[in-house]
N, C-alpha and C positions, 0 to 999 in steps of 0.2 A: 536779850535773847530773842532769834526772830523766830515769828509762829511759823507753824508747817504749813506747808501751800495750800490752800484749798482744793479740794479733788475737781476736775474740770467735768462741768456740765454742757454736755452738748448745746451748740445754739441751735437754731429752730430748722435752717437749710441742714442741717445735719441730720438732725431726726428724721425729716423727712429722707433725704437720701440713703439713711440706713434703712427704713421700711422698706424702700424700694430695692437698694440692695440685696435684702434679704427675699423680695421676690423674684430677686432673678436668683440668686442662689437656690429656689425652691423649683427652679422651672416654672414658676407662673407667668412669667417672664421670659421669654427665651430667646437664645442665638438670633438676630435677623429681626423682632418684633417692635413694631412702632410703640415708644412710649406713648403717653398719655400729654395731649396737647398742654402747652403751659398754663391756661386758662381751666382746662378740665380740671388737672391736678390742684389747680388756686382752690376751686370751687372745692374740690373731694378731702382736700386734707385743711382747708377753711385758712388759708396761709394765704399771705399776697404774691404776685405774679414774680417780683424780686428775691423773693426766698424760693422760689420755685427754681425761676434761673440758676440761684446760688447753691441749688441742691443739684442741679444738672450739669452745671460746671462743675464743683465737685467729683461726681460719678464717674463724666466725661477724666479725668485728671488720675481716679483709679485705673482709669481703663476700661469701665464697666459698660458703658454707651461711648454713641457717637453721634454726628451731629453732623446732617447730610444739608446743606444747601439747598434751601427753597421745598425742604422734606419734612424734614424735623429731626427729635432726636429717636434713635434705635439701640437694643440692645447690641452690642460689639458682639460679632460670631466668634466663637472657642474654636482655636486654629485645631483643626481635624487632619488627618493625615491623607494625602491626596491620591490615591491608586495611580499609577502607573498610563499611559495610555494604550491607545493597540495599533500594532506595527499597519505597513502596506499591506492590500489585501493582494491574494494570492490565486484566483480564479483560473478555468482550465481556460485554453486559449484555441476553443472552440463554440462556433454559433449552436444556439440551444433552443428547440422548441419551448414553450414556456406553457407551465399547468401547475397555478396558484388560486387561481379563484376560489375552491371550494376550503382551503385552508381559512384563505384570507376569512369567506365567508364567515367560518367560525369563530373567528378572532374577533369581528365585529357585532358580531350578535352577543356578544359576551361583555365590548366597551358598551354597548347603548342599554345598559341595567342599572338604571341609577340606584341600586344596592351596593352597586360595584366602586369599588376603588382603582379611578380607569387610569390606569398609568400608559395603557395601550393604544387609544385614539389620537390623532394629533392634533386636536383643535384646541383654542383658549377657553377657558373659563369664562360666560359670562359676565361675571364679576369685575373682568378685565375692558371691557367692549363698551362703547357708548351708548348702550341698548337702547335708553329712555330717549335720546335726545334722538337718535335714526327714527324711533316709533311714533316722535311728535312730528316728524319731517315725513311720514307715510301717511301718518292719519291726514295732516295736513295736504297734501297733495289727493290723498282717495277723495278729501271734500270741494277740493277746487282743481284738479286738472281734468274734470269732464270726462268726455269721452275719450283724449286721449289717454287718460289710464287704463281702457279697455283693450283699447287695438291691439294689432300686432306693431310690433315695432320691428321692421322690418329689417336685416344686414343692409348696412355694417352696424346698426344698431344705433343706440340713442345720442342724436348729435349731442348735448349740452354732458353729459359722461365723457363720450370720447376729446372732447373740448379740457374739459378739466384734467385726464389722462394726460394727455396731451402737453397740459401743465408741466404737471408734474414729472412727467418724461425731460425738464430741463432740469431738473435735480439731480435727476440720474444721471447726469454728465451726457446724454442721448437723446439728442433734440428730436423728436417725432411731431408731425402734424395730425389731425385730426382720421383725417381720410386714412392715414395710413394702421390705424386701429379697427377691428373687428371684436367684437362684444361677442361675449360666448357665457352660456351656464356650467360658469363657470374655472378655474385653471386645468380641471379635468376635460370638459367640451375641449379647450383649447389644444391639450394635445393628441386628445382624438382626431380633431379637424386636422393637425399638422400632419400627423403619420399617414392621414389616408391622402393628404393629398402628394407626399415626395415619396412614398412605399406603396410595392404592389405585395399582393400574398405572397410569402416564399423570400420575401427581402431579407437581410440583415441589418440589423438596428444597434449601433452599440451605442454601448450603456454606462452607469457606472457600475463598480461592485465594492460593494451593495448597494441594490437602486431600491427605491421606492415601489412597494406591492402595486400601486395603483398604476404607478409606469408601465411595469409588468403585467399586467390585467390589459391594460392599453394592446400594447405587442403581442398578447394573447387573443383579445380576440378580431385581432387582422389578420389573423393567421400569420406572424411574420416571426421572425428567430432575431434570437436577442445572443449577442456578442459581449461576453462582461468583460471592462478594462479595469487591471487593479488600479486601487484608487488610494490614497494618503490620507490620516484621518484628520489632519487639516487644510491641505490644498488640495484636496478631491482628485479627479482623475490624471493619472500618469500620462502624460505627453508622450513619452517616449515609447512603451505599451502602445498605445493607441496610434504610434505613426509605424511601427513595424507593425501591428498587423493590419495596414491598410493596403500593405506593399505585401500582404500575403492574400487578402482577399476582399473579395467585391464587398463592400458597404455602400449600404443605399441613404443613409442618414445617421447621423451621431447628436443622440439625446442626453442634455447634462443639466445638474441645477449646479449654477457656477458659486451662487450663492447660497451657504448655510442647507447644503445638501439634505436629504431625508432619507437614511436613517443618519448620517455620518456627521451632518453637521460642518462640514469642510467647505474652505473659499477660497475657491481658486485665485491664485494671485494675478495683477493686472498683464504682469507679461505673458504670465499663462493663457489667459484671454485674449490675447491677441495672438499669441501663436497658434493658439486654436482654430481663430476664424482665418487665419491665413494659410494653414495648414488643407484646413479643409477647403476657401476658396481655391486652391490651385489644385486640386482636383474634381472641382466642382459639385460638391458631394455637399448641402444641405446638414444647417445646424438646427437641432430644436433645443431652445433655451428657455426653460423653465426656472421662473423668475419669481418663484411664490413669497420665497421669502425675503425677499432681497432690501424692502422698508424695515428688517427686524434684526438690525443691525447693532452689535452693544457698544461699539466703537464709532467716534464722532464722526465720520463720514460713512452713508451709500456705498456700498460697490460698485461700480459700474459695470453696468452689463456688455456679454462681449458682446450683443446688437452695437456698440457703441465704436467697433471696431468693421463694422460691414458696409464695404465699399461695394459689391455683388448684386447686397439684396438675397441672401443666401439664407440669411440669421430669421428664424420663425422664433420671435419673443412674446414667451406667454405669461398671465400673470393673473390675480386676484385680488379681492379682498376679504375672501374670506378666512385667512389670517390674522387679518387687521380690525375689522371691521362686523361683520356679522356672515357666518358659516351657511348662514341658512336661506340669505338671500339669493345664492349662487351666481352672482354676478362678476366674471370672469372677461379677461381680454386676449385677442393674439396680433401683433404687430407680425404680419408674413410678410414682408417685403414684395419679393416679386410673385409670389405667390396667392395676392390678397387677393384676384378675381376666383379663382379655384375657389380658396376658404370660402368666399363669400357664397358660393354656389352651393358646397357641402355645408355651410351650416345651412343652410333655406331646407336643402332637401333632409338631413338628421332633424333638427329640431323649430325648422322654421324661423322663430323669433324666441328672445329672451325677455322674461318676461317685463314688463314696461316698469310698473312702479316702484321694484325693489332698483331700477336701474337711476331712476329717476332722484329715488331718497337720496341714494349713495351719491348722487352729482350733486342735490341740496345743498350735503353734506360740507363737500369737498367745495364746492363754492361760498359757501356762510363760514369759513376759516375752521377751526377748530381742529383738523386734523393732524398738524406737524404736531399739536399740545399734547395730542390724545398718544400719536408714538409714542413720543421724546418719554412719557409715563407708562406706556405699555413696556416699551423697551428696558427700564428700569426696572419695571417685574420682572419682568422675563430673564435679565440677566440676574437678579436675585434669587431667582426660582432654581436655575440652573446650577449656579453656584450651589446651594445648599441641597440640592441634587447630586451632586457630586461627593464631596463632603460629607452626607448623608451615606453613601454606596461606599466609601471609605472605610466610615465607622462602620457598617453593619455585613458588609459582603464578606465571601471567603478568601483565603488570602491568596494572590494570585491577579485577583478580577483587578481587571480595564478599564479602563472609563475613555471618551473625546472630551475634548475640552474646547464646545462650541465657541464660535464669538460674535454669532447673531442664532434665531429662531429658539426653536423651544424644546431641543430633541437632544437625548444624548444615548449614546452605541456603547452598549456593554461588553465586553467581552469574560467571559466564565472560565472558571477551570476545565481544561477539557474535558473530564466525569460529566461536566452540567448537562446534561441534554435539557434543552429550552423549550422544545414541545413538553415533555416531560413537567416541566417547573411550569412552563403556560397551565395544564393541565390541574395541576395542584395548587397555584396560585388561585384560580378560579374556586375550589372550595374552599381558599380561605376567603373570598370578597376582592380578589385582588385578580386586575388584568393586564395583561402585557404582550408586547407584541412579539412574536418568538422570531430569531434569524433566517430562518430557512424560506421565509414567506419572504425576504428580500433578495433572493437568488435566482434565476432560471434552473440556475443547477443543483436548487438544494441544496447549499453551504450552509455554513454560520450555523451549525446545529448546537455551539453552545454560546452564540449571541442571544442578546437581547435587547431591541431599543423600547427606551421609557420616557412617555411624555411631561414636560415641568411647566403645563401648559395651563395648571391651575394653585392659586395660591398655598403656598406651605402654609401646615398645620399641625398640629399634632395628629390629628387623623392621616394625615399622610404619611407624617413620620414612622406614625404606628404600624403602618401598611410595610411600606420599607424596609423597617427591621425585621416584620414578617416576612417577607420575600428574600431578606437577605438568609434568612433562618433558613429556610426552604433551601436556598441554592447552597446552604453550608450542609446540610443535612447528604445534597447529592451528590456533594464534590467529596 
C-alpha cells in the first residue's frame, strides 16, 4: 500500500516571493515601483542572493514584476483602461490681441506653494537633475575662475558653452558652428529677442492652438496679435490651416515648438518640417523654432529640428537647459541665422549679459561627459511618469475625458466633459492642495474652457496618486 504524498512545503525562493507578492497585493508595493535591489533583499530577508534571483524569476513568471535592462526589477503596471484622445483643435481664424498675464499670474503663484501638489508648473522635479554634481562644478569654478566669474560676459556669450552647444547641434542631425549661437537667460530671453527683432507692434504672429501661456505673454507684451492654427494632438500644427491663411493675410512670423509641444505634447513629423521651412521660405516670412524640449525625447532618436531644413537663414532656433538640466540657472540659447547681428544687439541692450558662472558650470558639464547618461535616465522617468499619468486620469476621471498621448517631454492636454469649466476646478483644486493649469490661459482667444494641462514632471507617488483621484473627484462632481 503506497503512503499519501506528503503535503508540499514551500522552498525558501518561494516564501520569499509570496511575502513579496502579498506586498504588492496590499499596495505597499505598487504598479511602476522599483523592487528592492537583489543584495538589499539578500541582507532583509537574511537568504542568499540565488534565492533572491529565484524568487524574482518566479514573481517575474506570475506576471507579478518585470525586469528592465540595466534597471532592475519593477512592479508590472495593472493594465488601466486608456481615455480616448482629443480630436484637432478648432480656433477662430482670426488675429487676436492677447491678455493673459494676470491669469497666468494667478496660476503661478498658486504652483510655487510647496504645500501645493503642483501638477500646474512645467518643470522637473529636482529629484530628476544632477543637482549635486552642477553644484560641485559651480563651487569649483566660483574658487578657481577668478575674476572672470565676475565680469560680464558679453554676446554672443560664453565661447566654451557655445563650443559644446555647438557639439551637440551634430546630434541633432543640424550642424551649427559656434559663432552661429547667442546665449540668452534663458529659452524665454530667446524668443523675446526673436519676435522683437522680425515683428513690429501690430504684427501677426501665428501660432499654435493651444500654444504655451509664456508664448502668449511674449506676443502680449510687443504689442503684437496672435493668429491660432489648429493643431493635431500629435503632429502639432495643421500645414494646411496655416498655408491658407497666409494667402488670406499679412504674417509677419510663425512660432511653433516642432518638438513635444506645450500644452499638446505633439511632434511634428519630418516632412512636416520641411514643408514648413519651405513654405515659409518662399514667402520670406521668418520661422521661430522653439526647441526646449527636443533632448526629451521617449523614442531612440532626437527630432530634428526644422533649422535642419534652412537653406535662407530664416529659422531663429531657440533652446535650453532648463528642462534638462537646472531651471534655475536660466541659461538659454538662439541660433538666428541671418538675424544673429540684430539678437546680438537686443540682447546687450534688454539684459546686457547672461550671467557668467551658471553659463560656465553647465559647459563643465557638458564637456566632463555625463550628460547623454543623465538623459537616456531622465528620459526613462519621464516616459514612466507620463505613462501612469495617463493611466491614472483613466482610472479616476469622468467618463468622457481625453487625454494626448505624448512621446517626448513631460506634459499632457486634458480634455473634460464640456460641464467642466477649468477655471472653475483650477479654483477648487487649489483648496483642495492641488494646482493645475486651466485651458483658457493657452488661447488668445480664451478657448479650452474645459481643458486642462498637468505636469508628470515629478516622481509618482502615492501622494500624487492621492491628489489625482482628488482632482478627478472634483471634475466628476462638475461634469
Amino acid at each position: 500500500m503506497r503512503q499519501a504524498s506528503a503535503v508540499h512545503k514551500p522552498k525558501l525562493y518561494e516564501q520569499v516571493a509570496e511575502r513579496l507578492g502579498e506586498a504588492i497585493s496590499a499596495g505597499t508595493l505598487r504598479a511602476g515601483d522599483r523592487m528592492p535591489s537583489v543584495r538589499q533583499l539578500s541582507a532583509s530577508e537574511r537568504v542568499s542572493v540565488s534565492t533572491v534571483l529565484q524568487a524574482y524569476v518566479h514573481l517575474e513568471s506570475m506576471g507579478l514584476i518585470e525586469t528592465r535592462p540595466q534597471s532592475g526589477h519593477y512592479v508590472r503596471r495593472r493594465e488601466r483602461p486608456l481615455p480616448a484622445e482629443p480630436q484637432v483643435s478648432q480656433p477662430a481664424a482670426s488675429a487676436t490681441p492677447v491678455s493673459v498675464s494676470a491669469l497666468v499670474a494667478r496660476v503661478y503663484r498658486a504652483a510655487s506653494d510647496a504645500r501645493i501638489v503642483s501638477f500646474g508648473a512645467a518643470f522637473p522635479s529636482p529629484a530628476l537633475l544632477p543637482t549635486r554634481r552642477l553644484n560641485r562644478e559651480l563651487a569649483l569654478l566660483a574658487r578657481e575662475a577668478g575674476e572672470v566669474a565676475i565680469e560680464y560676459d558679453m554676446p554672443p556669450g560664453c565661447l566654451v558653452l557655445r563650443q559644446q552647444v555647438a557639439r551637440r547641434s551634430l546630434d541633432w542631425g543640424c550642424p551649427l558652428a559656434p559663432e552661429d549661437f547667442v546665449i540668452t537667460c534663458g529659452a524665454s530671453e530667446a524668443i523675446h529677442l526673436s519676435l522683437s527683432t522680425v515683428a513690429r507692434t501690430g504684427d501677426t504672429v501665428a501660432i499654435e492652438s493651444p500654444a504655451y501661456y509664456g508664448t502668449l505673454q511674449a506676443i502680449e507684451a510687443q504689442g503684437l496679435r496672435a493668429l491660432e492654427i489648429p493643431s493635431h494632438p500629435r503632429h502639432g500644427m495643421e500645414l494646411d490651416a496655416l498655408e491658407s491663411a497666409l494667402k488670406k493675410r499679412k504674417v509677419a512670423v510663425v512660432l511653433v515648438v516642432p518638438s513635444f509641444s506645450n500644452p499638446l505634447g505633439s511632434c511634428m513629423p519630418e516632412e512636416n518640417r520641411q514643408r514648413l521651412v519651405r513654405m515659409l521660405a518662399e514667402r520670406g516670412i521668418p520661422l521661430i523654432e522653439d526647441d526646449l524640449y527636443g533632448d526629451l525625447h521617449f523614442g531612440p532618436q532626437r527630432p530634428r529640428p526644422a533649422k535642419a531644413h534652412d537653406t535662407e537663414g530664416l529659422v531663429l532656433l531657440c533652446g535650453s537647459f532648463s528642462k534638462t538640466l537646472a531651471p534655475g540657472y536660466r541659461v538659454g540659447w538662439v541660433a538666428p541665422g541671418r538675424f544673429r547681428e540684430k539678437v546680438e544687439l537686443l540682447k546687450f541692450a534688454q539684459t546686457v549679459a547672461t550671467p557668467t558662472l551658471p553659463q560656465l558650470a553647465i559647459a563643465a558639464f557638458l564637456r566632463n561627459g555625463g550628460y547623454d547618461r543623465h538623459l537616456r535616465s531622465l528620459r526613462r522617468q519621464l516616459a514612466s511618469q507620463v505613462q501612469r499619468m495617463v493611466e491614472a486620469i483613466g482610472e479616476h476621471f469622468p467618463e468622457g475625458t481625453r487625454v494626448t498621448r505624448p512621446e517626448g517631454g513631460q506634459l499632457v492636454w486634458v480634455e473634460l466633459p464640456r460641464k467642466v469649466d477649468a477655471l472653475v476646478l483650477h479654483e477648487r483644486a487649489l483648496e483642495a492642495g492641488i494646482s493645475i493649469a486651466p485651458g483658457p490661459i493657452f488661447s488668445a482667444q480664451k478657448r479650452y474652457g474645459n481643458f486642462i494641462r498637468l505636469s508628470c514632471g515629478f516622481p509618482w507617488s502615492p501622494r500624487l496618486e492621492g491628489a489625482l483621484a482628488t482632482l478627478g473627484s472634483l471634475a466628476r462632481s462638475l461634469a
